[in-house]
N, C-alpha and C positions, 0 to 999 in steps of 0.2 A: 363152586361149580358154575360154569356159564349156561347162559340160554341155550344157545347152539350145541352145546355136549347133551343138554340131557333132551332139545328134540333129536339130537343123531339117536341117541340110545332107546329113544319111544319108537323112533321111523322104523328103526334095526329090532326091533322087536316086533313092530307089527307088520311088519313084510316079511321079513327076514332075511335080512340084510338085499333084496331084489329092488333095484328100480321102478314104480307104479308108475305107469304112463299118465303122460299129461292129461291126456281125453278121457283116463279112467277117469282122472282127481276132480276134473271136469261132472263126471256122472256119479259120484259120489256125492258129491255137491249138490246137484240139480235133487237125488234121492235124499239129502238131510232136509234142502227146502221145501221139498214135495210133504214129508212127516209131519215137518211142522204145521206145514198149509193141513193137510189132513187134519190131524190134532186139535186145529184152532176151528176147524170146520165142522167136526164132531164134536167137536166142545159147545162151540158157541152157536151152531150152524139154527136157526127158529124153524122149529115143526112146521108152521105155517108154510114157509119156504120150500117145501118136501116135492119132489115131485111124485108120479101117481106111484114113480117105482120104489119109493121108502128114499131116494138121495137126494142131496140138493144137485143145482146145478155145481155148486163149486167142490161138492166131496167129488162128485166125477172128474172134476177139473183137477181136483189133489192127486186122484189115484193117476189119473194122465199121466200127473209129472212128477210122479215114483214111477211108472214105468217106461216112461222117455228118460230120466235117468239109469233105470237097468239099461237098456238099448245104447243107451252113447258107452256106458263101462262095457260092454260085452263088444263094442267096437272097438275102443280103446284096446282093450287086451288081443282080440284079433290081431288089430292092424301091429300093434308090438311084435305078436308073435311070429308075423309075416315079415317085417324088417328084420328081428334077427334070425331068422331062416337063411334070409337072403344073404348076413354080413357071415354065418358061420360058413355057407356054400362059397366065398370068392375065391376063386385059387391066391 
């Protein structure tokens, strides 16, 4: 079995069978690097470092950008869903 047959067959499962917009794969991305950043931040992050509110500067800067990645995928899927709007509406 090839590379390509079994990511067709993982893509077609995790979508089902639907196209994921570029700008989602985009924010998906931007939310797995965000995890990690977080993860690495809460992991490794020195008490020392803590600001007065219990966070460092950079766990606020991880959660950012898990939620600048939500924001780009919920535009992503809008603006899809507005393209095909507009291509099933053409005479």
């Amino acid at each position: 079995m090839s590379d390509d047959a079994a990511r067709s067959r993982r893509s077609h499962a995790l979508t089902g069978g639907l196209a994921v917009p570029r700008i989602a794969k985009l924010g998906f991305a931007t939310i797995a690097f965000g995890i990690v950043f977080d993860l690495s931040e809460h992991s490794f992050a020195l008490p020392a470092h803590q600001a007065a509110t219990g966070f460092s500067i950079g766990e606020h800067a991880a959660h950012l950008m898990v939620l600048i990645g939500m924001v780009v995928v919920l535009v992503g899927v809008i603006v899809d869903g507005i393209h095909t709007a507009r291509r099933l509406n053409r005479p």
